[in-house]
Structure formats: structure tokens, C-alpha cells
LODRENLUM-71378 format. One record per residue: x, y, z of N, C-alpha, C in turn. Coordinates in steps of 0.001 Angstrom, whole numbers, always signed. Layout:
# LODRENLUM-71378
n.xx	n.yy	n.zz	ca.xx	ca.yy	ca.zz	c.xx	c.yy	c.zz
X	Y	Z	X	Y	Z	X	Y	Z .
...
***
This chain:
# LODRENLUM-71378
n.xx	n.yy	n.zz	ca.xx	ca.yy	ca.zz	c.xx	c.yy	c.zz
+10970	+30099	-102353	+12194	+29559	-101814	+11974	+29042	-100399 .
+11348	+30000	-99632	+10728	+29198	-98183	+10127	+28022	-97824 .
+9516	+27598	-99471	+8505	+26387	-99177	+9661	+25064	-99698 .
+10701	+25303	-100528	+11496	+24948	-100898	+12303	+24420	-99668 .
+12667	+25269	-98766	+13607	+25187	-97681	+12779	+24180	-96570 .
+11443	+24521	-96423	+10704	+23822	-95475	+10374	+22803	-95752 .
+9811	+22394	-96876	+10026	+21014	-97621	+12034	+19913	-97608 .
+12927	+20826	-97713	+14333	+20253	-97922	+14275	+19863	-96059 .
+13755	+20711	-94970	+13926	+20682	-93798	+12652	+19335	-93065 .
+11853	+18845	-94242	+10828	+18021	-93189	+9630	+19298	-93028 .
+9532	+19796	-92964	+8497	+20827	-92401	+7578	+21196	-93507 .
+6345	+20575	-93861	+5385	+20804	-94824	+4237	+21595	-94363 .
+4525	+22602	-93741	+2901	+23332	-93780	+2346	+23549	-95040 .
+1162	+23470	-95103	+548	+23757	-96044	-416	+24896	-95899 .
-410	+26006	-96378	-1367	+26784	-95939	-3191	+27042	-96311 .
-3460	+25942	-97054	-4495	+25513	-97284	-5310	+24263	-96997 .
-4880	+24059	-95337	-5263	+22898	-94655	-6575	+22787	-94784 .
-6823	+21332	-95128	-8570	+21359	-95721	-9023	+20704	-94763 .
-10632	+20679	-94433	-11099	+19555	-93690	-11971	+18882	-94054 .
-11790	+17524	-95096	-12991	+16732	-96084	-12943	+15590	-95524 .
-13273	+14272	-96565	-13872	+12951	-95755	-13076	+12035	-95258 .
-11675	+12733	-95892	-10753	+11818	-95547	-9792	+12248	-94209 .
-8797	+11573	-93289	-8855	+12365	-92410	-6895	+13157	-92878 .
-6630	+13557	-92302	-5175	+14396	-92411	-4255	+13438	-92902 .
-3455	+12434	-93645	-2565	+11680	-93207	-2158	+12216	-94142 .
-981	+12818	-93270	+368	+13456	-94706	+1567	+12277	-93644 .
+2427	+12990	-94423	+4029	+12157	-94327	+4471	+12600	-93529 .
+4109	+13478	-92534	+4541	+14464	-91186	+5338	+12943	-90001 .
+3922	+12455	-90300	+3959	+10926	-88914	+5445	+10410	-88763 .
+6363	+10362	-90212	+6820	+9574	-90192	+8331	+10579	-90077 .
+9110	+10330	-90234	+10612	+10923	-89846	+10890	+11223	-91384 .
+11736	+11932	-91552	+12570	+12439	-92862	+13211	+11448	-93600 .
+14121	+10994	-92469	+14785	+9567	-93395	+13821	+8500	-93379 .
+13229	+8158	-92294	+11895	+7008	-93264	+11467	+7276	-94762 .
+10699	+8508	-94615	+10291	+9158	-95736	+11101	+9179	-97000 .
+12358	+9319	-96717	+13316	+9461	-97899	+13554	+8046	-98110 .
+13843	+6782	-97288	+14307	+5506	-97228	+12346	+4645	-97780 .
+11574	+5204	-97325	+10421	+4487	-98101	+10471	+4339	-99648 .
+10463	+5758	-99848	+10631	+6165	-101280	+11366	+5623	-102393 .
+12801	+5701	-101684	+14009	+5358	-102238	+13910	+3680	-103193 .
+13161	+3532	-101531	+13114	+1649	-102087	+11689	+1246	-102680 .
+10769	+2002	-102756	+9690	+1374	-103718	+10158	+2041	-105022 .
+10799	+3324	-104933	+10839	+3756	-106363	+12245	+2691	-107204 .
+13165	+2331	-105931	+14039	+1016	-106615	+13310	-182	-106740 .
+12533	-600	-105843	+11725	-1705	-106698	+10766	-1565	-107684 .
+9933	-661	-108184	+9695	-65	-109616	+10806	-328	-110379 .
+11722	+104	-110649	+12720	-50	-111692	+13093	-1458	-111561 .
+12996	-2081	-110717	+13759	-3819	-110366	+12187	-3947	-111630 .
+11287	-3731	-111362	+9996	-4867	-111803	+10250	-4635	-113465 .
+10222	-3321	-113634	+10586	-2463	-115168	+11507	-3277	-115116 .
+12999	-3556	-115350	+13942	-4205	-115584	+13966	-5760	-115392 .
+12557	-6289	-114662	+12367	-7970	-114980	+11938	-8132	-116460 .
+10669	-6791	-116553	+10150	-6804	-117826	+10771	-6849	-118619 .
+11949	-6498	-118797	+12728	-5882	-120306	+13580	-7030	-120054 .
+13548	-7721	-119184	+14925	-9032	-119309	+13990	-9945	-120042 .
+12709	-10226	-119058	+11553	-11084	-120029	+11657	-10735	-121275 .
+11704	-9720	-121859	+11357	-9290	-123547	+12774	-9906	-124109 .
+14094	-9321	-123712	+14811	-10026	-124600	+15106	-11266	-124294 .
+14614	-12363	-123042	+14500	-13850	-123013	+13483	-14382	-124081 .
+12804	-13471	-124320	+11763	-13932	-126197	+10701	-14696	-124654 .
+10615	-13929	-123722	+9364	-14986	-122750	+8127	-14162	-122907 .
+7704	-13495	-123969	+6487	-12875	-124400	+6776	-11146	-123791 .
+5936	-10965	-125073	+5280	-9454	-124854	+4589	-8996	-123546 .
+3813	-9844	-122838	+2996	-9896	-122525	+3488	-9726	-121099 .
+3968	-10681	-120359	+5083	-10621	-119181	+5768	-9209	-119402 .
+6362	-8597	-120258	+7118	-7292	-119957	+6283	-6420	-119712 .
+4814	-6083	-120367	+3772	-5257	-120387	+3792	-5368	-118905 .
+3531	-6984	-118282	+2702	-6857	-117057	+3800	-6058	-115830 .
+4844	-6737	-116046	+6028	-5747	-115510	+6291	-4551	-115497 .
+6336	-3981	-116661	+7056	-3126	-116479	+5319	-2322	-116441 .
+4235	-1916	-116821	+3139	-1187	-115868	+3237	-1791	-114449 .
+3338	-2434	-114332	+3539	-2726	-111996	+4833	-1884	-111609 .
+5880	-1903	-112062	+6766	-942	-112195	+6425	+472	-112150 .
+5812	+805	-113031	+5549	+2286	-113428	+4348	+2900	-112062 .
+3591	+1769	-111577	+2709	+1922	-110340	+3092	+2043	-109388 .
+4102	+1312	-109261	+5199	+1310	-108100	+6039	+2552	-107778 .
+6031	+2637	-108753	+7475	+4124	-109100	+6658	+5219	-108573 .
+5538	+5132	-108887	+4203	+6668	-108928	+3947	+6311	-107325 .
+3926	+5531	-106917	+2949	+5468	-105841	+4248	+5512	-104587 .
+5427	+5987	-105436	+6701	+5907	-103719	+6866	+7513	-103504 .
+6161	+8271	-104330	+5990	+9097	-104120	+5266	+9786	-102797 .
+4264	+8822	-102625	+3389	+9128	-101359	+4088	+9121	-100048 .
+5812	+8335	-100165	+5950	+8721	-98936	+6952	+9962	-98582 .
+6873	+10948	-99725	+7368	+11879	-99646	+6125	+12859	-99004 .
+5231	+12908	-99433	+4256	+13751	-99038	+2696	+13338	-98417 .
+2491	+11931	-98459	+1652	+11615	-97907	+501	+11113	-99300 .
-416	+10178	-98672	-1497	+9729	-99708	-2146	+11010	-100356 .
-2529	+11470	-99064	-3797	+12244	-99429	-3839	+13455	-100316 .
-2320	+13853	-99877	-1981	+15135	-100405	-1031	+14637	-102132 .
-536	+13891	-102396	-24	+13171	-103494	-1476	+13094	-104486 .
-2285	+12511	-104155	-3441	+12184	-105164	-4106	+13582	-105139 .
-4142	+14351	-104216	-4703	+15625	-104557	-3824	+16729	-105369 .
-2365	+16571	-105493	-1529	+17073	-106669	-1688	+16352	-107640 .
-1847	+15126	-108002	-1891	+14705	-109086	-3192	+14991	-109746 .
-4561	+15290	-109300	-5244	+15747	-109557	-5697	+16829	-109803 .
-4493	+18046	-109728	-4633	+19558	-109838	-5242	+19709	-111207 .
-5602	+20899	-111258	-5874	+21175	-112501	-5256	+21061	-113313 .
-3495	+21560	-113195	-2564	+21719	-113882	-2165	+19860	-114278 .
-2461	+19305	-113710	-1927	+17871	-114433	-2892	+17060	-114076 .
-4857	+17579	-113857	-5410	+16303	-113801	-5771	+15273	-115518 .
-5622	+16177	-116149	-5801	+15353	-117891	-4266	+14268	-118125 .
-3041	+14766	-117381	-2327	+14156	-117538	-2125	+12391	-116677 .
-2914	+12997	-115726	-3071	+12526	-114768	-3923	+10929	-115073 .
-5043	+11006	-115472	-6066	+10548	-115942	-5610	+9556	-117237 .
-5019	+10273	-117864	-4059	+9776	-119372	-3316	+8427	-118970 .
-2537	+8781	-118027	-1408	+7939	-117359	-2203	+6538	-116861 .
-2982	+6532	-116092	-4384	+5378	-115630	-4863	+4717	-117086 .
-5309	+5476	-117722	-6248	+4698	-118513	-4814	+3941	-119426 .
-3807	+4953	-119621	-3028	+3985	-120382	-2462	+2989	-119603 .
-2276	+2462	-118305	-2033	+1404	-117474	-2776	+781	-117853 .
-4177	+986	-117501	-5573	+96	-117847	-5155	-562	-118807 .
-5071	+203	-120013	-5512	-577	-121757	-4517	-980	-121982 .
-3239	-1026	-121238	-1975	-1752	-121384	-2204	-3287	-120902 .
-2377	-3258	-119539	-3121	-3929	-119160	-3840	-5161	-119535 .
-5016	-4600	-119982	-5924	-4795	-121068	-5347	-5626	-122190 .
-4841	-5377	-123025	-4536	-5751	-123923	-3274	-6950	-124223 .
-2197	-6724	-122985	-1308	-7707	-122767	-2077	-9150	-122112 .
-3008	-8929	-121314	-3480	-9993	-119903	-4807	-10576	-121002 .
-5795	-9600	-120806	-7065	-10770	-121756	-7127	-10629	-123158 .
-6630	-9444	-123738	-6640	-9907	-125387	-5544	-10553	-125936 .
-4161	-10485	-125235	-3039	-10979	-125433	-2334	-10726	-127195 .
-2848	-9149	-127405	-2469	-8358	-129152	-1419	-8103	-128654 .
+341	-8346	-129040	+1226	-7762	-128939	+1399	-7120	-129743 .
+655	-6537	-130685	+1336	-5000	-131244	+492	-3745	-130712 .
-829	-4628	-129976	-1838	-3410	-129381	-1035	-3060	-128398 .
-912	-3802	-127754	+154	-4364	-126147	+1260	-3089	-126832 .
+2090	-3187	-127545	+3828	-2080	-127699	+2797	-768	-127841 .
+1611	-865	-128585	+1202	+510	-129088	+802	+1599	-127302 .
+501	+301	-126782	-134	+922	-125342	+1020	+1381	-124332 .
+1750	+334	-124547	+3361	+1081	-123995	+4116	+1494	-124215 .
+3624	+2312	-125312	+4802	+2983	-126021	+3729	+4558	-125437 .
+2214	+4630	-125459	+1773	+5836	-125506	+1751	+5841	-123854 .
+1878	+4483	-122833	+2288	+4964	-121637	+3695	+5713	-120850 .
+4156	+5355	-122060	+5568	+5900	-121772	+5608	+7173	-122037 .
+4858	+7715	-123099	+4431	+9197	-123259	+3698	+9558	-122441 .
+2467	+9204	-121715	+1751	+9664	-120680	+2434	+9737	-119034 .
+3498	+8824	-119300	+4313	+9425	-117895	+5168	+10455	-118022 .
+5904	+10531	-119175	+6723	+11137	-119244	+6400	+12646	-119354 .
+5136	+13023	-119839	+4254	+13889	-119560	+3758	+14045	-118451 .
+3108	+13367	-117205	+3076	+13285	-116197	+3766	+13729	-115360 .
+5179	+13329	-115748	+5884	+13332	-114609	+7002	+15521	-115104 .
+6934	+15585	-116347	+6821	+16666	-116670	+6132	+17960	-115948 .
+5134	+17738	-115342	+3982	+18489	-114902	+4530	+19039	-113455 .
+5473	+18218	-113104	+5885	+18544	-111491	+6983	+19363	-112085 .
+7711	+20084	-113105	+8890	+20378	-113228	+8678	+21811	-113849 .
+8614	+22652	-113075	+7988	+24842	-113787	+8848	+24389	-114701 .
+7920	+24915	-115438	+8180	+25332	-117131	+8451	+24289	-117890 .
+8704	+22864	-117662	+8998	+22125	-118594	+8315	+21844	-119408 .
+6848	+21464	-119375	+5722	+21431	-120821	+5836	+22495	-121684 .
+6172	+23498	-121405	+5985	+24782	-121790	+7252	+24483	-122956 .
+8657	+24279	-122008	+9750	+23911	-123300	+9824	+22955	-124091 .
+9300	+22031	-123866	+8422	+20779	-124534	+7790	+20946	-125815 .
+7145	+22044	-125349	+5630	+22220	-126488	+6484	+23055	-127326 .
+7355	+24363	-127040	+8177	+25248	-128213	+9164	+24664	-128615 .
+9963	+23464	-128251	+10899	+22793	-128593	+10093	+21825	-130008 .
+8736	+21226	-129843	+8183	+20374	-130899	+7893	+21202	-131980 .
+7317	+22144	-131412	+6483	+23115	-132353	+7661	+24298	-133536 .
+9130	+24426	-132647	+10262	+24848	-133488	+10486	+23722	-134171 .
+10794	+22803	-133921	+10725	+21302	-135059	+9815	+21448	-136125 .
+8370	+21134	-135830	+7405	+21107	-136841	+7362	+22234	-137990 .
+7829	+23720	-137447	+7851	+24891	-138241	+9017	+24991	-138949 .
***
């Protein structure tokens, strides 16, 4: 609850201050409401780019344009995160143990989304890739939330049984 409170207050100690190649840059530098007002607006322009995409799809202006959208979107969205907590320390949670497979998942399915909309130009490879990126975030983004995989996994698994 303390880290809870110190985090709601601006105040991020971390008690496992490291010293590696990169140098300190957390989100300290910057003020609370910057931090909250950075965020706010890359994670709203993520959804603006996601929502060009999906206007492109039902203008019939290709598969291909929404793919490219709405993954720049989804990059956008992930990466306004950093100004809640900083680069360094953002890519080093996303890399925890606890969500680096998810982590990893989420990339490569950008990639082969990517991939497949821009130089092979397969629109059913293209939906298949954004349909399993949409599962790899949504899993992703799962990982920041105690206990939610956990109700996830007994919620499928009471289904399946």
C-alpha cells in the first residue's frame, strides 16, 4: 500500500537502485502532471491512429493501411507508458520474468503484422496477425494487473471442462 501511495504521490523510490550501462533516467525529471499529461496524449494519439485504421477498413481503403495503423497505434499506446515511469525502468518491467514471454510475443506479433500487411501484402495472413496481436496485448497488458492471468486461465479452463 506504501508503494501504492508513493507512486499516487510522484515519489518512486525504488529500492533496488541498479547501476548498469545505461544511465538513471526515470520519470522523476519531469513533474507529475507532465508525466500524467505526456501519457494521456500519446496514449490518445494511439487510439486516434487505431481508429484511422478501422475508419480505413470500413472506407474498403485496404487491409493493409488498417494493419499499418492500427500496430503504430498499439506502439504508441505501449510506449506512453514510459512517461509514467521512465524508459529505463518501463522496458525493464516489461522484461520481468513475470511478463518477459509476453512481452516478446507482443513484438514479434507487431513484426509479422507488419510483415505481412507492408511486403507480402496477404490480407488474411495480415487479420490472422492482428487478430493474435490483439491477443498478445491483451495478455500483455494483463500481466500488470495481480491475479488477472491467473482468472483468465480458471475462467478458460472452467469453460473447456
Amino acid at each position: 500500500m506504501d508503494k501504492l501511495k508513493r507512486f499516487l504521490n510522484g515519489d518512486e523510490r525504488d529500492d533496488d537502485s541498479s547501476t548498469g550501462i545505461l544511465p538513471n533516467m526515470d520519470a522523476t525529471t519531469l513533474s507529475w502532471s507532465t508525466r500524467i499529461t505526456g501519457f494521456a496524449v500519446c496514449f490518445i494519439i494511439g487510439i486516434i491512429l487505431s481508429l484511422f485504421g478501422s475508419i480505413s477498413l470500413f472506407l474498403h481503403k485496404g487491409l493493409t493501411l488498417f494493419a499499418v495503423f492500427y500496430t503504430l497505434g498499439n506502439i504508441v499506446s505501449m510506449m506512453s507508458t514510459c512517461f509514467l515511469m521512465g524508459p529505463v525502468k518501463q522496458i525493464k518491467r516489461m522484461f520481468a520474468p513475470t511478463r518477459v514471454i509476453s512481452t516478446v510475443l507482443v513484438i514479434v506479433m507487431i513484426g509479422v503484422t507488419l510483415f505481412a500487411a507492408i511486403y507480402l501484402r496477404n490480407a488474411p495472413l495480415c487479420l490472422l496477425f492482428l487478430i493474435l496481436q490483439w491477443l498478445a496485448m491483451v495478455w500483455y497488458s494483463l500481466s500488470y494487473i495481480p491475479y488477472a492471468r491467473d482468472a483468465v486461465k480458471k475462467t478458460f479452463e472452467s469453460c473447456i471442462a
